[in-house]
Legacy VTK file of the C-alpha trace (Angstrom):
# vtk DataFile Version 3.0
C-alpha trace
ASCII
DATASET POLYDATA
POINTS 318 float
113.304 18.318 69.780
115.117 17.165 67.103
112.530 18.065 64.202
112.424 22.056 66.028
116.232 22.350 66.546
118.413 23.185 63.376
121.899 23.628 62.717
123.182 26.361 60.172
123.889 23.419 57.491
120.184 22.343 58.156
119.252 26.064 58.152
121.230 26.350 54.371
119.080 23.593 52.997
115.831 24.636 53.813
116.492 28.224 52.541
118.570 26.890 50.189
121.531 29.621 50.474
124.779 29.135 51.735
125.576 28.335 55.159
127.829 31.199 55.304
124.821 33.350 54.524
123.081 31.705 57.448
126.221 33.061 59.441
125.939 36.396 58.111
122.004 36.632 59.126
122.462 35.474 62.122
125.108 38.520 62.484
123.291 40.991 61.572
120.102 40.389 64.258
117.762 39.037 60.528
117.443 35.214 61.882
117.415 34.098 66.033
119.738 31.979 67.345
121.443 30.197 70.488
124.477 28.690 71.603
125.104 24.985 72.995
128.448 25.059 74.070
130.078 26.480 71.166
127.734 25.045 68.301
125.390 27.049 67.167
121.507 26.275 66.875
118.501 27.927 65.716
114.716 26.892 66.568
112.143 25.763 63.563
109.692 28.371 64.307
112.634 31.248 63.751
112.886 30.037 60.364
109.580 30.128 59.823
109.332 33.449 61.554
112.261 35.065 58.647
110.630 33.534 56.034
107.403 35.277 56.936
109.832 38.717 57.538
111.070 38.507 53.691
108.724 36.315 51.404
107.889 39.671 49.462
111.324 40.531 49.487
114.026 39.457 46.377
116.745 36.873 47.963
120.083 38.525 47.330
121.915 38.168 44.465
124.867 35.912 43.851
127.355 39.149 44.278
125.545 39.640 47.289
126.059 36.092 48.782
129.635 36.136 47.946
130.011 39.466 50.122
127.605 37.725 53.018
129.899 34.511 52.553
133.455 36.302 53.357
131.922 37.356 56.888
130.788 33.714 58.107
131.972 33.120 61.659
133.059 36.224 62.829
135.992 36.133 60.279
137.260 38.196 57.847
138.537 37.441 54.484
141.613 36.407 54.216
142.687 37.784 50.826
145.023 40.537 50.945
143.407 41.971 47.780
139.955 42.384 49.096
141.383 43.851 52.091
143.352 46.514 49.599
140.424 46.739 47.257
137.586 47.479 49.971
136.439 49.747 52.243
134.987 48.230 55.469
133.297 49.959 58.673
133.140 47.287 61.403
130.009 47.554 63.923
126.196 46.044 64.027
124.563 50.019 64.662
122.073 50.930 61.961
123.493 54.615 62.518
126.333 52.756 60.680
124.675 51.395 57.961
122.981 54.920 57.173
126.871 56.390 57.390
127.637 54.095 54.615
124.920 55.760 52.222
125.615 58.972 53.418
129.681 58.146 52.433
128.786 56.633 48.890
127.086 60.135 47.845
129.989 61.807 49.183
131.569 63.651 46.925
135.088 62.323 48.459
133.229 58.978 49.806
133.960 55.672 48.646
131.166 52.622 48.279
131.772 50.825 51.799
131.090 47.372 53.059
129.749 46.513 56.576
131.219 43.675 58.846
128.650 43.033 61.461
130.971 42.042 64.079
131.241 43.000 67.731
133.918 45.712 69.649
136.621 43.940 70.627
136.667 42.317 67.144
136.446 45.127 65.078
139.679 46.598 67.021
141.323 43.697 66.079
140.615 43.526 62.787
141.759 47.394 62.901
144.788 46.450 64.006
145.375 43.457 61.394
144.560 46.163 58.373
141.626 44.117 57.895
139.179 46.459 58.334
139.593 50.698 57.868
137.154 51.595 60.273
136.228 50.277 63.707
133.334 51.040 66.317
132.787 50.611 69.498
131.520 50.583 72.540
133.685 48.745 75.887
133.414 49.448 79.370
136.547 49.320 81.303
135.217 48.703 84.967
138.539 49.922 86.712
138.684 53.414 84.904
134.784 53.621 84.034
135.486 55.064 80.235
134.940 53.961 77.870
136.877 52.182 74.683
140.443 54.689 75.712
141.609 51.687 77.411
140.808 49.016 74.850
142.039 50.870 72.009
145.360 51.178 73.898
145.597 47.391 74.311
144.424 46.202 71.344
146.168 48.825 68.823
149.393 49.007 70.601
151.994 51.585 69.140
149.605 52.393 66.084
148.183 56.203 66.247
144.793 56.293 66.687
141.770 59.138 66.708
139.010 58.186 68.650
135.374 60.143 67.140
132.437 60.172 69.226
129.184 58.644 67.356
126.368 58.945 70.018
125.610 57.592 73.362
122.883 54.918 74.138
121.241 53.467 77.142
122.294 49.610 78.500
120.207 47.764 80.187
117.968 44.482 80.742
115.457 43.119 78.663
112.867 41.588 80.364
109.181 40.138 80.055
106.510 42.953 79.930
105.857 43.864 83.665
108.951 42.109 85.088
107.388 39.557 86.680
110.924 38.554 88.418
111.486 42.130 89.392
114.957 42.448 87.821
116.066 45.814 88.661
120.202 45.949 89.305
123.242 44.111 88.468
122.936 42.550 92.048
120.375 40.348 90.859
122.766 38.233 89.095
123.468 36.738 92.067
120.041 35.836 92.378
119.359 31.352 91.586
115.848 32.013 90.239
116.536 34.066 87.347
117.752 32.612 83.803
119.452 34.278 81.390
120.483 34.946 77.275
123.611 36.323 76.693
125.463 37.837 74.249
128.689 36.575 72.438
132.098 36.958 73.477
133.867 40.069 72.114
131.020 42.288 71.712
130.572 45.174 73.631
127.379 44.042 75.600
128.774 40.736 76.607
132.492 42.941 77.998
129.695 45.199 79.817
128.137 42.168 82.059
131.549 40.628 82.065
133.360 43.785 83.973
129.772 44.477 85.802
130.608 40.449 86.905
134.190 40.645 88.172
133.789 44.285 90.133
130.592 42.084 91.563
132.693 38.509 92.220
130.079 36.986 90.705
131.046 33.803 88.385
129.457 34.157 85.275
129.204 30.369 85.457
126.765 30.470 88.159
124.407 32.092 86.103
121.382 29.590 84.325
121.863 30.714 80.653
125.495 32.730 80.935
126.545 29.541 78.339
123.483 30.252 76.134
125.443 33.337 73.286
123.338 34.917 70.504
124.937 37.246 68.026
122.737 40.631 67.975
120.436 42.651 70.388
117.468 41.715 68.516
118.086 37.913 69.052
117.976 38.281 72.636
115.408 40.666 72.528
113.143 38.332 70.828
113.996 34.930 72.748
112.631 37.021 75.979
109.535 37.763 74.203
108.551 34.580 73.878
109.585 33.768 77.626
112.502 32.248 76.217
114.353 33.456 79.568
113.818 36.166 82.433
116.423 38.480 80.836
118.783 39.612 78.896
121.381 42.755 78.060
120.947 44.849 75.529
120.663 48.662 74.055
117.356 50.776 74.802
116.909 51.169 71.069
116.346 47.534 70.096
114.023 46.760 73.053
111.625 49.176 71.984
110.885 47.605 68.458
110.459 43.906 70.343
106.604 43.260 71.983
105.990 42.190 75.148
109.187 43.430 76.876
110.145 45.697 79.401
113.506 47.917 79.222
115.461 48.613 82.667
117.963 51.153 82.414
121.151 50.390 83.981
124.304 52.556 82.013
124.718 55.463 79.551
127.354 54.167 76.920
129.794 55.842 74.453
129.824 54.327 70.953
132.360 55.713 68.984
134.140 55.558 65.826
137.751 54.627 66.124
140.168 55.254 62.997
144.007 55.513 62.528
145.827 58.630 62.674
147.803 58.434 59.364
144.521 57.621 56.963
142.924 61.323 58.612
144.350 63.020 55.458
142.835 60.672 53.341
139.697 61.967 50.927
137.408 58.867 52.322
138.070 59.543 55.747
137.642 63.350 55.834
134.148 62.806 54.301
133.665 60.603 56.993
134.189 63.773 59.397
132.705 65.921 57.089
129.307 63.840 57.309
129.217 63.055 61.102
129.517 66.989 61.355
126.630 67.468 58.671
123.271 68.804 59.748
121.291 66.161 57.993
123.220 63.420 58.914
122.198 64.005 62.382
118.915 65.398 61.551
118.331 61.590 60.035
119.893 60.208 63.375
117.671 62.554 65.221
114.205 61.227 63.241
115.515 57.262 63.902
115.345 58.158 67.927
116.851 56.970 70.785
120.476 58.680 70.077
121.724 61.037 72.683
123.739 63.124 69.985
125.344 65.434 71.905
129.307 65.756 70.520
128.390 64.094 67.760
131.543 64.300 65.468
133.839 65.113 68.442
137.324 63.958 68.332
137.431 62.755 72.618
140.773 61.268 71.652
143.992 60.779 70.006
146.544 58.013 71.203
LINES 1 319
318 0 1 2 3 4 5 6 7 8 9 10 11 12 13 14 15 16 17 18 19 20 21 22 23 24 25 26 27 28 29 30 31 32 33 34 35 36 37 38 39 40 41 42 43 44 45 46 47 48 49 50 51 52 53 54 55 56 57 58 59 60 61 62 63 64 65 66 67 68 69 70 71 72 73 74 75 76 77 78 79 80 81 82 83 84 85 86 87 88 89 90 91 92 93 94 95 96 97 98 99 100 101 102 103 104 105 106 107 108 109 110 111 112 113 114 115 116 117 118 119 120 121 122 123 124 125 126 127 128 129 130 131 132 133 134 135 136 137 138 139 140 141 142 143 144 145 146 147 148 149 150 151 152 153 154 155 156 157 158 159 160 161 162 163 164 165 166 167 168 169 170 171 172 173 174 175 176 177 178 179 180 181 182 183 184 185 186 187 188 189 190 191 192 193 194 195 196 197 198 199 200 201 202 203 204 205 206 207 208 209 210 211 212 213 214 215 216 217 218 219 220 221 222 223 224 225 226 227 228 229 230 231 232 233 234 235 236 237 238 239 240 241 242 243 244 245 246 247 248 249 250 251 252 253 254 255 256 257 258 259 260 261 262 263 264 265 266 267 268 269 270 271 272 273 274 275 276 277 278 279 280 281 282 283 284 285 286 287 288 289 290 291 292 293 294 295 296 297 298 299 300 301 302 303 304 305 306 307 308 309 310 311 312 313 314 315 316 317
């Protein structure tokens, strides 16, 4: 066990990069992993599996690792003049990462970096002027909307517009066929079923949490509610390889994993969340300007799996 089971430090050596960078592929759904507890661990064969991924592809440069290395553990950078210096759009989407080259070419755009961190997060760092753009997608289970009420709590007395992105379907991952017939959240309460979950603050993870407490079900109970990976494709793949019965994630993801089924459980809102006074600003009205473009949504449309509808939409301001 101890010659398949790696921590990021062990990880760093073998791939000989930083262990930030290890953090940072982890984040962004590039390298498995699992949680013990709160340490972080990562199987043999899913190194071998990235290197096979990427041995025809260039390692990234040292600029590159320095970027990948101010992201490690779900963290910002600290320094007040990156901050100032930097545009950042929080959020693990690719829709986001195709935003970002759409933005560059902009005639008003600015280069932006990505920080591949979860919801409830991103807000935060929103809030802290650590980031200038925040996504998201959190399901308050007393209202049943989505992100008004977080946004509200987490940016207290700052002006905010909310800006619809797309909406995408939630649901389980399980083995091809569902062999334990997983079909509602009710079968949480089920003893015979083990589980990967997601990590705290991301949208997924707030989505089985609420689902939970309306249910009076204690997370605890569940085999493998302990067991946190950091991206959709992570859990995706574990339950490929019968890793566990099943796991939450976005429609999308589960159809580029083998050998698993999708069960649809909950139409979600992902949206873009920004701060009133920066709306005047040239970045930010390219920003609009793009979400409202035909081939920007044309692009979305040829990715698939995006219900676009009010794509661009302001739903609120606060």
């Amino acid at each position: 066990m101890e010659d398949r089971t790696l921590t990021p430090l062990d990880v760093s050596k073998i791939l000989r990069i930083s262990k930030n960078t290890v953090y940072e592929l982890i984040k962004r759904g590039e390298l498995n992993c699992y949680r013990v507890g709160k340490k972080i661990r990562i199987d043999l064969q899913d190194i071998e599996d990235y290197k096979a991924r990427y041995q025809d592809k260039k390692q990234p440069n040292q600029l590159n690792e320095d970027i990948y290395s101010s992201f490690s553990n779900n963290l910002l950078p600290l320094d007040e003049e990156y901050h100032k210096n930097n545009f950042i759009i929080c959020g693990q989407d690719i829709l986001l990462d195709v935003l970002s080259r759409y933005l560059q070419v902009h005639p008003q755009g600015v280069r932006a970096l990505r920080s591949y961190v979860g919801s409830y997060n991103g807000l935060l760092s929103l809030y802290l002027d650590k980031v200038q753009v925040a996504t998201a997608h959190l399901w308050d289970g007393d209202t049943g909307e989505y992100n008004i009420p977080f946004v509200r709590r987490l940016l207290p007395g700052i002006p905010t517009v909310i800006i619809h992105l797309a909406y995408r379907m939630q649901g389980f991952y399980v083995a091809a066929g569902n062999p334990k017939e997983i079909k509602s959240w009710e079968d949480l309460k089920r003893k015979d079923i083990i589980m990967v979950n997601r990590e705290k603050g991301c949208g997924t993870r707030i989505l089985l949490d609420e689902h939970l407490r309306l249910l009076n079900i204690d997370g605890n109970s569940i085999n493998g509610y302990d067991r946190e990976c950091l991206s959709h494709l992570a859990v995706a793949s574990i339950i490929s390889r019968h890793g566990a019965d099943f796991a939450i994630g976005n429609e999308k993801t589960g159809l580029q994993i083998k050998n698993i089924d999708f069960i649809p459980l909950q139409k979600e809102s992902y949206d873009l969340v920004l701060k009133k006074q920066d709306m005047d600003k040239p970045e930010f009205k390219a920003i609009i300007d793009i979400l409202r473009s035909n081939s920007f949504k044309l692009e979305l449309e040829g990715i698939g799996n995006y219900d676009l509808d009010h794509l661009g939409d302001i739903i609120a301001e606060l």
